[in-house]
MOPAC internal coordinates of N, CA, C and O (Angstrom, degrees):
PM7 1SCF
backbone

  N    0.0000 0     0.00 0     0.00 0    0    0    0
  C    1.4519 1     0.00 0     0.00 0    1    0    0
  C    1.5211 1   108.82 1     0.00 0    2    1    0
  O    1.2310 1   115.34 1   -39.10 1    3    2    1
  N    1.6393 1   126.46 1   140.90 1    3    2    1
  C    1.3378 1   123.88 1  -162.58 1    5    3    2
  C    1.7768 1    82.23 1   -90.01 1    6    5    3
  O    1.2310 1   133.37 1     1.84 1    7    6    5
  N    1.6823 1    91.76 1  -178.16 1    7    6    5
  C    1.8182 1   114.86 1  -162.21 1    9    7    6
  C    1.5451 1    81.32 1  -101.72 1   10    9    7
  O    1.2310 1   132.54 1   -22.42 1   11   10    9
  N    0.9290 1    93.37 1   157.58 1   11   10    9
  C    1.4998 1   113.65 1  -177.81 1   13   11   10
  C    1.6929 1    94.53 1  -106.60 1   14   13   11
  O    1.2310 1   125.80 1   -51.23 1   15   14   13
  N    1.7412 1   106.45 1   128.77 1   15   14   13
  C    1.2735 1   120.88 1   178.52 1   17   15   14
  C    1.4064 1   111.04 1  -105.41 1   18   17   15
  O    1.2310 1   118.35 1   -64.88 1   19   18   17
  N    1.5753 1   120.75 1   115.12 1   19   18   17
  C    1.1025 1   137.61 1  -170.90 1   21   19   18
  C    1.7979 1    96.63 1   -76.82 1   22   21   19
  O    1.2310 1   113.72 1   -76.90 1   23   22   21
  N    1.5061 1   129.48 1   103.10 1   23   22   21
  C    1.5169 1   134.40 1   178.15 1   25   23   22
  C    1.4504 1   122.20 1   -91.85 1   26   25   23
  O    1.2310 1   124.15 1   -88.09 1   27   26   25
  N    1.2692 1   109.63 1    91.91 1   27   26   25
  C    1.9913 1   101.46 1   170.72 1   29   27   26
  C    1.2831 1   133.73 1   -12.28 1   30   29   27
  O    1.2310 1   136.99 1   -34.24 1   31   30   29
  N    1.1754 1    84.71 1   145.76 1   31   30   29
  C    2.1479 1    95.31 1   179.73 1   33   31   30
  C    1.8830 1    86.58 1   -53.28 1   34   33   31
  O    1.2310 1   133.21 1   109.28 1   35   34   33
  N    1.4503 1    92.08 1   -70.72 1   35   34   33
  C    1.4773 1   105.32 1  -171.79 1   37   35   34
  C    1.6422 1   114.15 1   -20.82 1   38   37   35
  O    1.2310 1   126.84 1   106.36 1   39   38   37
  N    1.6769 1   104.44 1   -73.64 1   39   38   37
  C    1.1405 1   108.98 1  -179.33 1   41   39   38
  C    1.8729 1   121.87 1   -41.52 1   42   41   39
  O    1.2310 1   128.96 1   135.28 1   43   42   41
  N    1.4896 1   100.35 1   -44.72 1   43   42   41
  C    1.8428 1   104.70 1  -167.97 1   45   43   42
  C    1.4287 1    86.44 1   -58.25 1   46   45   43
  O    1.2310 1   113.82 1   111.51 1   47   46   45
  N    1.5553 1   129.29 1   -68.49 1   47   46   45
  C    1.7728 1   133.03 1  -171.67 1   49   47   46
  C    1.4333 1    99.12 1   -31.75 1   50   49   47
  O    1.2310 1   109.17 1   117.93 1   51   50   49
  N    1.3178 1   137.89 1   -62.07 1   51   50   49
  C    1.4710 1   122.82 1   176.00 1   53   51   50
  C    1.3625 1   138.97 1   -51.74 1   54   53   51
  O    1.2310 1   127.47 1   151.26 1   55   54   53
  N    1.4543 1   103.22 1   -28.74 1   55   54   53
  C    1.3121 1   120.48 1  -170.44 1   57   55   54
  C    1.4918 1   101.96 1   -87.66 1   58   57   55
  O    1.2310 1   117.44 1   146.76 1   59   58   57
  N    1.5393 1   122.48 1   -33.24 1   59   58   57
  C    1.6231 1   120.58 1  -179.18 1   61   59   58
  C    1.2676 1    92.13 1   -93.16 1   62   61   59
  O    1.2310 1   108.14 1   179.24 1   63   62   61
  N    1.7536 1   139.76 1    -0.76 1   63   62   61
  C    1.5511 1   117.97 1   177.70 1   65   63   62
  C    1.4175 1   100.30 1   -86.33 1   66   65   63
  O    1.2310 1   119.09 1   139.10 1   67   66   65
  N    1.4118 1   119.34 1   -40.90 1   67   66   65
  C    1.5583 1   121.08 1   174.68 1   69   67   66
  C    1.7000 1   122.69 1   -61.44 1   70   69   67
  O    1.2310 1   128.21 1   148.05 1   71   70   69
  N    1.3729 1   101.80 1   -31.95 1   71   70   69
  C    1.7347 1    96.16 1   172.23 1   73   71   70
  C    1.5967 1   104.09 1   -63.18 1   74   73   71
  O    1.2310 1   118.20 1   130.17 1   75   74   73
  N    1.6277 1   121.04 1   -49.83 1   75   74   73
  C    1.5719 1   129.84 1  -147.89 1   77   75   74
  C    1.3596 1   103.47 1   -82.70 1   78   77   75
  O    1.2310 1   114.31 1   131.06 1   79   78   77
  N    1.7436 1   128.39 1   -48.94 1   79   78   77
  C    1.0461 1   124.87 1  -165.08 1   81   79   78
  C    2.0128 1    95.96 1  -108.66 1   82   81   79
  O    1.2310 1   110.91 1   146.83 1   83   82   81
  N    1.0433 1   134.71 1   -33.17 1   83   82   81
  C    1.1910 1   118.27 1   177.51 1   85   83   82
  C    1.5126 1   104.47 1   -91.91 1   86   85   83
  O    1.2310 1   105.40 1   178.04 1   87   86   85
  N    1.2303 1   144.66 1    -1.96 1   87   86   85
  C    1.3877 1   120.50 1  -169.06 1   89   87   86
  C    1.3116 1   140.17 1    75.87 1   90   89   87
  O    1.2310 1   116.19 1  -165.14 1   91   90   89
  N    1.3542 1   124.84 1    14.86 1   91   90   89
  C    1.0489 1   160.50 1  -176.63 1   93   91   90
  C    1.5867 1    89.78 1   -66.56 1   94   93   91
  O    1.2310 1   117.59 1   -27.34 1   95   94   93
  N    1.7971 1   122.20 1   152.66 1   95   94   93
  C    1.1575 1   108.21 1  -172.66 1   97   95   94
  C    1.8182 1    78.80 1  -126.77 1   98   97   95
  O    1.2310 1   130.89 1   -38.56 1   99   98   97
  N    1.8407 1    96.59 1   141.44 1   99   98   97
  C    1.3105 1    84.68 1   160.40 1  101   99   98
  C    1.7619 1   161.31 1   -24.95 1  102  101   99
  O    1.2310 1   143.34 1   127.32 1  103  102  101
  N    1.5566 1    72.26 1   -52.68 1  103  102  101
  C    1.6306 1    75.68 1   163.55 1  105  103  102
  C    1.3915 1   133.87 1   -57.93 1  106  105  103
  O    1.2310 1   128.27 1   146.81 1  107  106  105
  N    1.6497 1   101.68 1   -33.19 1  107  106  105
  C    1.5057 1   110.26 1  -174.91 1  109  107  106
  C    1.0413 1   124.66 1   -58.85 1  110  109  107
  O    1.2310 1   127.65 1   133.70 1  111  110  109
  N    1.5375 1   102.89 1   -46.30 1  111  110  109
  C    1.8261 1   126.63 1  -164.51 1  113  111  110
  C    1.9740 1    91.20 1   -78.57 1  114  113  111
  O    1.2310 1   120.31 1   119.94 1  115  114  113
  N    1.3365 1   117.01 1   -60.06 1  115  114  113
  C    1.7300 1    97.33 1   158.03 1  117  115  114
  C    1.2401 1   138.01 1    10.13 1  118  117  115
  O    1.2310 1   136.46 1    84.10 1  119  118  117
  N    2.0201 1    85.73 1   -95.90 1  119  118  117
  C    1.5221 1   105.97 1   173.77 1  121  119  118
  C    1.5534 1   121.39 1   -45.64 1  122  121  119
  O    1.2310 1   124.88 1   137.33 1  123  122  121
  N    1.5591 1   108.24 1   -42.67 1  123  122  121
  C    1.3765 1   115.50 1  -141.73 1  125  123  122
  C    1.9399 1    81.97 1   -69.98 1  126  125  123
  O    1.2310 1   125.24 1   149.45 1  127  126  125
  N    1.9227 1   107.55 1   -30.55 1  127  126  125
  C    1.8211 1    88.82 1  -164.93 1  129  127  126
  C    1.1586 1   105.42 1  -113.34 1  130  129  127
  O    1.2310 1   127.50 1  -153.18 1  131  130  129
  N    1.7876 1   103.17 1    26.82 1  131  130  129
  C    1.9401 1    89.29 1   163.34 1  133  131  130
  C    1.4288 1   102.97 1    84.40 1  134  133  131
  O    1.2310 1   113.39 1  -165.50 1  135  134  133
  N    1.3821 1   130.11 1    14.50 1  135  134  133
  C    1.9818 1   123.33 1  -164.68 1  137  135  134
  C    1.8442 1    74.22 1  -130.93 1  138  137  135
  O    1.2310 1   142.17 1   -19.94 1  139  138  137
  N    1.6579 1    74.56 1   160.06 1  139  138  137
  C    1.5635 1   108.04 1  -178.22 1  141  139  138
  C    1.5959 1    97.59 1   -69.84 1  142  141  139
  O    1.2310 1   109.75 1   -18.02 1  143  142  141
  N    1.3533 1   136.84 1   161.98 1  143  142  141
  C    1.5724 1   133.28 1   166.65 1  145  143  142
  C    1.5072 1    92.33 1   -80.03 1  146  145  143
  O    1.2310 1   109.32 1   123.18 1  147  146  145
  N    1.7015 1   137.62 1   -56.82 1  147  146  145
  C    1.4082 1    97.20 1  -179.59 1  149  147  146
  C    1.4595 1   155.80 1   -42.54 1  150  149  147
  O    1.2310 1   131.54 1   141.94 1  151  150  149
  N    1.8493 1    95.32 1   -38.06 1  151  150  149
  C    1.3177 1   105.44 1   168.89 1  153  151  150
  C    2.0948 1   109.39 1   -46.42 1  154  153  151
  O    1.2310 1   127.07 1   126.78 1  155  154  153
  N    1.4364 1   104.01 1   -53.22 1  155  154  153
  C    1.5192 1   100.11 1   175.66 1  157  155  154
  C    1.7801 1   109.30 1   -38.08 1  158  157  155
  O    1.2310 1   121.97 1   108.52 1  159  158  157
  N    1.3805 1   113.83 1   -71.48 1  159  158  157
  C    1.7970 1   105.77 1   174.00 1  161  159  158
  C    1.3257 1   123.22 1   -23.09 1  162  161  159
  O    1.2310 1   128.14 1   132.41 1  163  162  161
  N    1.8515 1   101.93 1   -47.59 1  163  162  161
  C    1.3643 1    92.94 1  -164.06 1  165  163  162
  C    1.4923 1   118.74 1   -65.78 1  166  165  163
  O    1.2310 1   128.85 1   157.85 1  167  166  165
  N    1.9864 1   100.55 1   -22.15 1  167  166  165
  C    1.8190 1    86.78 1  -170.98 1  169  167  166
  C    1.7189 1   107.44 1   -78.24 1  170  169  167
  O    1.2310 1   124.72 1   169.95 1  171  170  169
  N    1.2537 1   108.55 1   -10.05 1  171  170  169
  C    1.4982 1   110.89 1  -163.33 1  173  171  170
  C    1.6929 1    91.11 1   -81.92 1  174  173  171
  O    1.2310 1    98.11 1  -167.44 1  175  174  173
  N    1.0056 1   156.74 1    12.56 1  175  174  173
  C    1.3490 1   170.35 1   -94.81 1  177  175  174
  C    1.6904 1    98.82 1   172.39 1  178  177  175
  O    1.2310 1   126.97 1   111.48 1  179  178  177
  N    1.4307 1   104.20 1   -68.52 1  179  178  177
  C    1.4404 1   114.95 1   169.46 1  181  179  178
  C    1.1514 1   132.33 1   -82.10 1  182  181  179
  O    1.2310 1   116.15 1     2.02 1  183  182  181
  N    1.7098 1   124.91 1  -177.98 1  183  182  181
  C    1.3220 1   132.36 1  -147.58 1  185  183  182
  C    1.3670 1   106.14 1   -70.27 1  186  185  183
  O    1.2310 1   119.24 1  -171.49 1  187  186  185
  N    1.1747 1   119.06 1     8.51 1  187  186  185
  C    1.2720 1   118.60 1   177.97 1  189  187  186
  C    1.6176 1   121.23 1   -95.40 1  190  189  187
  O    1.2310 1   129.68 1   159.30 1  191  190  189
  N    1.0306 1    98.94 1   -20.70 1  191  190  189
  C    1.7287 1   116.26 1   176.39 1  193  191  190
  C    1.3347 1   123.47 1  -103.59 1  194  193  191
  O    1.2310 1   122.82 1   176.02 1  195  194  193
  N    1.7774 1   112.21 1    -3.98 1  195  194  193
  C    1.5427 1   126.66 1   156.37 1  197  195  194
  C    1.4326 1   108.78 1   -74.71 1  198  197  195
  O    1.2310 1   114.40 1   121.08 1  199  198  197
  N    1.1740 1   128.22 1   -58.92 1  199  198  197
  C    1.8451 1    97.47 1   176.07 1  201  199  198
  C    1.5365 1   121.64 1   -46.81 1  202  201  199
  O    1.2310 1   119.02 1   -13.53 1  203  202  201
  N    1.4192 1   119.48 1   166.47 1  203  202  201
  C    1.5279 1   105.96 1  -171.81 1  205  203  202
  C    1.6648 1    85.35 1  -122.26 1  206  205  203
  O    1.2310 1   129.23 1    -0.66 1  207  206  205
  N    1.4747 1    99.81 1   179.34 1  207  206  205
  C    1.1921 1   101.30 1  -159.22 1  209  207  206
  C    2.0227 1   110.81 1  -106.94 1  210  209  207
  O    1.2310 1   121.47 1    10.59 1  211  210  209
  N    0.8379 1   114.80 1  -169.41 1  211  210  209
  C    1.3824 1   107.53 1  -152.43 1  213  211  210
  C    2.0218 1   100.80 1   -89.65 1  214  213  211
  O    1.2310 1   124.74 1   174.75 1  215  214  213
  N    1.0671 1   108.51 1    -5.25 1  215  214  213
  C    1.5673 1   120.20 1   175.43 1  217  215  214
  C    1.5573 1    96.44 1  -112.06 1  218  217  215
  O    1.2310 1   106.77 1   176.61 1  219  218  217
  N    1.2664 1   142.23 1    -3.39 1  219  218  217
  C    1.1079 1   127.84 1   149.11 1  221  219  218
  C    1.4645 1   141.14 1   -78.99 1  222  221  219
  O    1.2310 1   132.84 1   152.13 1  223  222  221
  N    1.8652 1    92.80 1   -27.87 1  223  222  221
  C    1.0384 1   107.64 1   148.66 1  225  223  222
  C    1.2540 1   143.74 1   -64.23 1  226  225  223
  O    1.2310 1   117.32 1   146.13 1  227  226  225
  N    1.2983 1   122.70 1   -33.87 1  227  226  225
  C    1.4411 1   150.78 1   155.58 1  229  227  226
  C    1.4586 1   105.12 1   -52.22 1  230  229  227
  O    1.2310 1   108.48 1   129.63 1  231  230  229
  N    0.8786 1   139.15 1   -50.37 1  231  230  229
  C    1.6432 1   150.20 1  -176.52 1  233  231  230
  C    1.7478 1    98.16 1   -69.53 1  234  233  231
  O    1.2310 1   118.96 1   123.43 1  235  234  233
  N    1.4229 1   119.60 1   -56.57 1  235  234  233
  C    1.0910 1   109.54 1  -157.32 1  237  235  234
  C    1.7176 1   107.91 1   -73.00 1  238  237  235
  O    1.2310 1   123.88 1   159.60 1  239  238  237
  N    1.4750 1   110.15 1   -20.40 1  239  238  237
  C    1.3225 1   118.98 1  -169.16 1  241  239  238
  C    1.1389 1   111.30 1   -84.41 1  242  241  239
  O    1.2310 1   117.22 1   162.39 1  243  242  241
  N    1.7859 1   122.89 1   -17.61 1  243  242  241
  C    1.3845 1   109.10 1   173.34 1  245  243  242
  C    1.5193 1   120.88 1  -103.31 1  246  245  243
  O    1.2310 1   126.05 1  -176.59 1  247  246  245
  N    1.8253 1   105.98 1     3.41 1  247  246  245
  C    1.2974 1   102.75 1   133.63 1  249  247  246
  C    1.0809 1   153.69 1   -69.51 1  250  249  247
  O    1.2310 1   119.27 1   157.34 1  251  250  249
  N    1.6312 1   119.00 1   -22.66 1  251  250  249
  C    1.3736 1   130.00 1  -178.35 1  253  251  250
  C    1.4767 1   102.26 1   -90.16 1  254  253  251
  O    1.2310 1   121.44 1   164.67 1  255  254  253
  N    1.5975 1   114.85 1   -15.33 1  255  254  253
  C    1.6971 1   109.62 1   161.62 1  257  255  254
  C    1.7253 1   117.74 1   -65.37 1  258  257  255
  O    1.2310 1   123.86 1   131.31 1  259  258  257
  N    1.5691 1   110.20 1   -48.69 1  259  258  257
  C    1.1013 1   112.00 1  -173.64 1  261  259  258
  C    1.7235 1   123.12 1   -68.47 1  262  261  259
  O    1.2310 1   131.05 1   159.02 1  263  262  261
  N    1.6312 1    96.29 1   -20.98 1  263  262  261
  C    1.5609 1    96.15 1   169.18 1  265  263  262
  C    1.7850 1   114.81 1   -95.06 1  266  265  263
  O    1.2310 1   126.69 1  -176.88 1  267  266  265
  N    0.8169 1   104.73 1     3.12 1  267  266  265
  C    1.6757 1   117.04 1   167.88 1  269  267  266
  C    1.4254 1   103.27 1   -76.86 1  270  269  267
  O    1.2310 1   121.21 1   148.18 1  271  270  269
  N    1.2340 1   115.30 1   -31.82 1  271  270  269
  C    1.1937 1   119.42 1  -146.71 1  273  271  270
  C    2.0095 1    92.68 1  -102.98 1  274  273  271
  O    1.2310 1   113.34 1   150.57 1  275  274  273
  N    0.7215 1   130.20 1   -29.43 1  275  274  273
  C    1.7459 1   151.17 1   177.77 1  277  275  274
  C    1.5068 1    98.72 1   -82.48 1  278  277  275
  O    1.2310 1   121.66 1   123.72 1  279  278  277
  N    1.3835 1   114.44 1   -56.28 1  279  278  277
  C    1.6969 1   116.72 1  -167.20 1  281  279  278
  C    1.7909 1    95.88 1   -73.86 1  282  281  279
  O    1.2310 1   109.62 1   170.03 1  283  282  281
  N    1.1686 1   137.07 1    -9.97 1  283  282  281
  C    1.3579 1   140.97 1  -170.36 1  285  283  282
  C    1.3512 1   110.46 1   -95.78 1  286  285  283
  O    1.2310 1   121.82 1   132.09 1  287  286  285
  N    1.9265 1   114.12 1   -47.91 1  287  286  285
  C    1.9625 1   121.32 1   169.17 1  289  287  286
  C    1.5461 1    92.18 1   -81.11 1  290  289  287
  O    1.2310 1   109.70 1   154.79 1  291  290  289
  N    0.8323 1   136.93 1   -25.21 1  291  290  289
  C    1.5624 1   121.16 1   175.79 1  293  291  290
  C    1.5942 1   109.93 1   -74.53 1  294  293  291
  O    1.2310 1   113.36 1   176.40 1  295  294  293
  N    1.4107 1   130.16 1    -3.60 1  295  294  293
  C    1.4404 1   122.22 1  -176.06 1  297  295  294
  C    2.0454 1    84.03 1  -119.72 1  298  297  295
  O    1.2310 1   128.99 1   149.25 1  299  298  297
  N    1.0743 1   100.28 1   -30.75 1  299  298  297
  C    1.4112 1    86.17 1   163.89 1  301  299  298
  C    1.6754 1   143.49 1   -52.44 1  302  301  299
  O    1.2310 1   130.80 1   138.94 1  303  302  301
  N    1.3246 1    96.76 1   -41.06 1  303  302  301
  C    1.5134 1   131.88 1   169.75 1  305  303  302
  C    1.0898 1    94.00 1   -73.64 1  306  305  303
  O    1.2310 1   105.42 1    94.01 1  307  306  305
  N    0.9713 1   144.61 1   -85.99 1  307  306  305
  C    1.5083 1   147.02 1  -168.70 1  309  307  306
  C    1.9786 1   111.63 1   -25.24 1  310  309  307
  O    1.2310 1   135.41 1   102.08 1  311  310  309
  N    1.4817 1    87.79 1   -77.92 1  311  310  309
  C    1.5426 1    82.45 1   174.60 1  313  311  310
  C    1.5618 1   132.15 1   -47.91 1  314  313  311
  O    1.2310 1   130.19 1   133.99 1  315  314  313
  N    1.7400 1    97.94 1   -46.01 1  315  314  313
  C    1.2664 1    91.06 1   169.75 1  317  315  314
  C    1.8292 1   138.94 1   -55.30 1  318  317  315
  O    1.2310 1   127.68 1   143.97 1  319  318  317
  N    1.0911 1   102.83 1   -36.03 1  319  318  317
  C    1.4763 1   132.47 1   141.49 1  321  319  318
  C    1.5916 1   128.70 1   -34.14 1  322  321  319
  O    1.2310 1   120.68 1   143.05 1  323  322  321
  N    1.2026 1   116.31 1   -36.95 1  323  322  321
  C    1.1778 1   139.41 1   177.87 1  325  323  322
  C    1.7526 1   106.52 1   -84.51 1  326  325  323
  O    1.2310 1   130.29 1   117.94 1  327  326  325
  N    1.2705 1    97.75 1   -62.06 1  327  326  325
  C    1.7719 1   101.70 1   164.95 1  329  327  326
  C    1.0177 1   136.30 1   -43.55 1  330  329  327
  O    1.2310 1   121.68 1   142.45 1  331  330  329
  N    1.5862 1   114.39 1   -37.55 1  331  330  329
  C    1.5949 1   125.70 1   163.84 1  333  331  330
  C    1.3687 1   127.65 1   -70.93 1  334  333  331
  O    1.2310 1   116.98 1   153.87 1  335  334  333
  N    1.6070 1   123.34 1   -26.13 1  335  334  333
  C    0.8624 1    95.45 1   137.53 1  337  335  334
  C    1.5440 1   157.32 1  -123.88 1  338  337  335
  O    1.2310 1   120.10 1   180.00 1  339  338  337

């Protein structure tokens, strides 16, 4: 029966930053560290794959700019609209 390899926080965060943001295919990142590809599922499953990543963040923020930015001429319009009549 093989030894069971105890794998870093550190290490799993690298290994799911290279599948998500470089493209790395499961299997690869696997092979390349010797782990089963399920174990990979399981962290992406787990607390490790609930933080988002730093281009998601970036993404999500220049949506909530651009609808700030719509929800702001849309109250503009509105009032003015409101004034007329």
């Amino acid at each position: 029966m093989a030894k069971r390899q105890r794998i870093s926080s550190e290490v799993k965060e690298q290994i799911i930053k290279r599948i998500k943001d470089d493209g790395v295919s499961v299997a690869d990142a696997a092979r390349e560290h010797g782990i089963h590809e399920a174990t990979i599922y399981k962290w992406f499953r787990g607390e490790v794959s609930s933080q988002p990543t730093l281009r998601e963040l970036t993404k999500l923020k220049k949506e909530n700019t651009m609808l700030m930015a719509l929800v702001g001429e849309l109250t503009v319009k509105l009032s003015c609209a409101q004034k007329k009549s």
